[in-house]
C-alpha positions in Angstrom: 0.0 0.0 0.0 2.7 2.4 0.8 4.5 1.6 -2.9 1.1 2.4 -4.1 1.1 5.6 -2.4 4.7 6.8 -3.0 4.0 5.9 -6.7 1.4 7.9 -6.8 2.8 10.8 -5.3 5.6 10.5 -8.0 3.3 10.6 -10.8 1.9 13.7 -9.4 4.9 15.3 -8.7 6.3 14.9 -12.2 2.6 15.4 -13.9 2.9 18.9 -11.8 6.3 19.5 -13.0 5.4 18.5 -16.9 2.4 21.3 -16.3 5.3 23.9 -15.3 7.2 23.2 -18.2 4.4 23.3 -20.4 3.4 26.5 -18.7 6.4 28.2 -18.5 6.8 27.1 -22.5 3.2 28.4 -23.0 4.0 31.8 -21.2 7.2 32.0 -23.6 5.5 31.1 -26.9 2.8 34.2 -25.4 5.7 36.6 -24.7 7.2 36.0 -28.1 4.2 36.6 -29.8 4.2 40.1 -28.3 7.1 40.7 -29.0 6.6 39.7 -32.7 3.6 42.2 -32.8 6.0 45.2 -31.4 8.3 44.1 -34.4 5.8 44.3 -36.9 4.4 47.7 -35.8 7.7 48.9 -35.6 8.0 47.8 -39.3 4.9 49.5 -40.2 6.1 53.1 -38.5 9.4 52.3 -40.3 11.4 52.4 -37.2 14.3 50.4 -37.8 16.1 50.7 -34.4 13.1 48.8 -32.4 12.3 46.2 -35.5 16.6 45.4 -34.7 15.7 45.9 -31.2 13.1 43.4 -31.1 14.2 40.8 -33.7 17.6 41.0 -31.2 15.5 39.8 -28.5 13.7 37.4 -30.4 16.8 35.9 -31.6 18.7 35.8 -28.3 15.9 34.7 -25.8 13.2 32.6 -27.8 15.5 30.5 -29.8 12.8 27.6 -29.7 10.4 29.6 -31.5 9.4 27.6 -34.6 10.5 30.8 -36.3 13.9 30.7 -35.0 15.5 30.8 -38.0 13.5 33.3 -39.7 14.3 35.8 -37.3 17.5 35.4 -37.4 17.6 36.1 -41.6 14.9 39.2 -40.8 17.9 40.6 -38.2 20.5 40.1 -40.4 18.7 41.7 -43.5 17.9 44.9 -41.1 21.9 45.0 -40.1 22.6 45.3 -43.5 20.0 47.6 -44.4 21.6 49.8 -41.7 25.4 49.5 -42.5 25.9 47.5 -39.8 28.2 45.3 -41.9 30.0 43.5 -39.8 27.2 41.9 -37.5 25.0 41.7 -40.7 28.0 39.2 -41.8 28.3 37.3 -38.4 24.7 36.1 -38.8 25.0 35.3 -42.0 27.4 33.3 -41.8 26.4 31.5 -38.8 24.0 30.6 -40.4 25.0 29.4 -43.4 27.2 27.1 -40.6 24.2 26.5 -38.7 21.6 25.2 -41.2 23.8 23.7 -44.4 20.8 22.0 -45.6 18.6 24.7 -45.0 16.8 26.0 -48.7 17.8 29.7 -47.5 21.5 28.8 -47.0 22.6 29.7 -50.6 20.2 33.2 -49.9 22.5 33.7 -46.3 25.8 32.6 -48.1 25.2 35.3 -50.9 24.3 38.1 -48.1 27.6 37.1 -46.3 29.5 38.0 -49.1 27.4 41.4 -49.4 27.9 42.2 -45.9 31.9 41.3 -46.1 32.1 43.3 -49.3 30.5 46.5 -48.4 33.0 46.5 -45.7 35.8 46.3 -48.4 34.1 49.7 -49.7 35.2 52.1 -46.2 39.0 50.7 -46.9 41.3 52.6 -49.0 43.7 50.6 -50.7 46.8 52.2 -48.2 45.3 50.4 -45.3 44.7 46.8 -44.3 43.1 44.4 -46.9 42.1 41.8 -44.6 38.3 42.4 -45.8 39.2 42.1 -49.3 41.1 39.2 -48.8 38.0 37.7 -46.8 35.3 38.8 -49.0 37.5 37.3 -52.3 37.7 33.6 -50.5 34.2 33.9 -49.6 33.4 34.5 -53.1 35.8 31.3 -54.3 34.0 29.1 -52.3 30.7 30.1 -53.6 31.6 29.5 -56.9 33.6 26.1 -56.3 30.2 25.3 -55.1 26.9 24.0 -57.3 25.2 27.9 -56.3 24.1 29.5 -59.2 21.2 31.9 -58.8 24.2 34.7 -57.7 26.8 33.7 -59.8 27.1 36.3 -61.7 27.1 38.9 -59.1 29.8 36.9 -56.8 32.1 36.5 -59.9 32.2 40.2 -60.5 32.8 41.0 -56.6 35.3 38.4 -56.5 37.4 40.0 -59.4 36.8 43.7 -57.7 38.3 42.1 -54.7 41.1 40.8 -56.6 41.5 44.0 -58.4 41.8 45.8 -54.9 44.4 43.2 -53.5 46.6 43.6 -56.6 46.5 47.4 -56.5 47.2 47.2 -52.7 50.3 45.3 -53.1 51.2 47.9 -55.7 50.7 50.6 -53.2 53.0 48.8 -51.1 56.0 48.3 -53.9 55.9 51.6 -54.4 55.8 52.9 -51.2 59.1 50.7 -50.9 60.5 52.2 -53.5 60.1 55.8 -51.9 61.8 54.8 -48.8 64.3 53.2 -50.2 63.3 49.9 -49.2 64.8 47.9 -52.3 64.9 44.5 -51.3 61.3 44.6 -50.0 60.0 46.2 -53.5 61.6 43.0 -55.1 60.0 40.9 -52.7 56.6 42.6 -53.8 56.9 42.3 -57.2 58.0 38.4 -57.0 54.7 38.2 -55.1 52.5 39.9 -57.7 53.9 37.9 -60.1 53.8 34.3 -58.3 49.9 35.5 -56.9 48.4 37.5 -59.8 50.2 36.7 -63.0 48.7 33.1 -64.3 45.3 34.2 -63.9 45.8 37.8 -65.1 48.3 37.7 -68.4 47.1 41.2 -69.0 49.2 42.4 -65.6 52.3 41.5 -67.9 53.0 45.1 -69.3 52.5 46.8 -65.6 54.7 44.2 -64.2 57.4 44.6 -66.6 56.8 48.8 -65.9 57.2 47.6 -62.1 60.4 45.6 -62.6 61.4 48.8 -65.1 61.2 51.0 -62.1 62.6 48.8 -60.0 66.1 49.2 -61.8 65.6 52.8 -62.5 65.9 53.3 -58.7 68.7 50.5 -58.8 70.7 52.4 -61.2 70.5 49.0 -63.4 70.7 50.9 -66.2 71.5 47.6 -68.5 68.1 46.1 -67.3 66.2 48.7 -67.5 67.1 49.4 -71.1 66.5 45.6 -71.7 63.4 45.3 -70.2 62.3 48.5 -71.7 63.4 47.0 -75.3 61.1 43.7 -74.4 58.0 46.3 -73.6 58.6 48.1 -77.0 58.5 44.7 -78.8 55.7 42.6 -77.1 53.4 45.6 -75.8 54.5 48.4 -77.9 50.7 50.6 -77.7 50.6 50.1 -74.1 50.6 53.3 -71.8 53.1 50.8 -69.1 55.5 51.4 -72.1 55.3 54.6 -72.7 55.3 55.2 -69.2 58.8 52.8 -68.6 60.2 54.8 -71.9 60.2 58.0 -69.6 62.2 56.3 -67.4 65.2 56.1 -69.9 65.0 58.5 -72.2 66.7 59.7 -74.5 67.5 56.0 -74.6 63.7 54.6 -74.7 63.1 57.2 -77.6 66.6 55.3 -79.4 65.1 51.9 -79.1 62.1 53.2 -80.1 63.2 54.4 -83.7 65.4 51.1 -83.6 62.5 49.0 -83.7 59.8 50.7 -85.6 
């Protein structure tokens, strides 16, 4: 008899504590919904610092909300509505870690790349390049991917970025070059050549410009005038020619008539 009764007191207790839970989840699910309401009159009255506000709440305190994940794409989007890049790309890319299988993820990979590009767009090329370096290997592993609905759009920002990197390490060679810093320039322009070269033939004439320089400010006056003389034969319209003729004349303006 007194099993009977201590089992039954058991099955009450945890029958109570099962209606807590189911309470306190009730009294959640209710608080959300308000919450939810606030956000979508907030929407309405276009104030975006409460919809963030609330969606922030949301997203930190109700994260067994069947629309969870929803949230978390509607705070990201209003992040990067409001140039707040770099959190905008934090939950992107979360949750493109998050949910893999998700059918948003390729929507929340292509944002990511948005948010880390914008960020690209406050950096002059004289300071660090990190972003662009981020952004471009974001955009590589898109596109190694199936995706295909932004292809088009991620290609082009991955060739900006690349674009930005190259003239960075430019800005660097020459700033080398002003200081005096010889050995470091040469280092550079190895680098540009090993990184950027392959993929971009059409960076041969500046490089060989680069290299021109290089010797200029060397006193190799022998290689100068011979890479000068390859310039005037391979790329002889280009202004990286005309520009490394300057750099010897009156002997670019002899080699010149020599091989016209």
């Amino acid at each position: 008899m007194k099993k009977l009764q201590n089992l039954a007191a058991c099955s009450l207790l945890i029958l109570t504590l099962t209606g807590c839970k189911t309470h306190d989840i009730k009294k959640k699910d209710s608080v959300a919904e308000v919450i939810i309401e606030k956000k979508q009159t907030a929407l309405a009255n276009k104030r975006n610092d409460l919809v963030i506000e609330y969606l922030e709440e949301l997203v930190a305190r109700h994260q067994n909300h069947p629309d969870n994940q929803q949230h978390k794409l509607e705070l990201a989007q209003m992040y990067l509505e409001t140039e707040q890049f770099e959190p905008a790309f934090d939950l992107y890319n979360n949750y493109v870690l998050l949910y893999p299988n998700d059918e948003k993820v390729e929507h929340a990979q292509y944002h990511a790349i948005l948010a880390a590009f914008y960020q690209t767009l406050k950096i002059s090329k004289q300071c660090d390049s990190s972003d662009a370096q981020r952004t471009r290997d974001l955009c590589k592993a898109y596109l190694d991917g199936e995706q295909s609905t932004y292809r088009d759009d991620v290609r082009n920002i991955y060739r900006t970025c690349e674009s930005r990197l190259i003239d960075k390490e430019i800005y660097v060679f020459n700033t080398n070059l002003r200081y005096k810093k010889y050995q470091s320039a040469q280092k550079c322009l190895e680098d540009l050549k090993t990184k950027y070269l392959v993929q971009h033939p059409d960076l041969e004439p500046q490089m060989m410009y680069l290299d021109c320089k290089l010797a200029h400010y060397t006193q190799q006056t022998d290689h100068k005038s011979s890479v000068v003389g390859e310039l005037l034969e391979k790329f002889p319209d280009s202004v990286y020619t005309q520009m490394a003729e300057g750099l010897t004349a009156p002997e670019g303006n002899f080699l010149r008539r020599l091989l016209s």
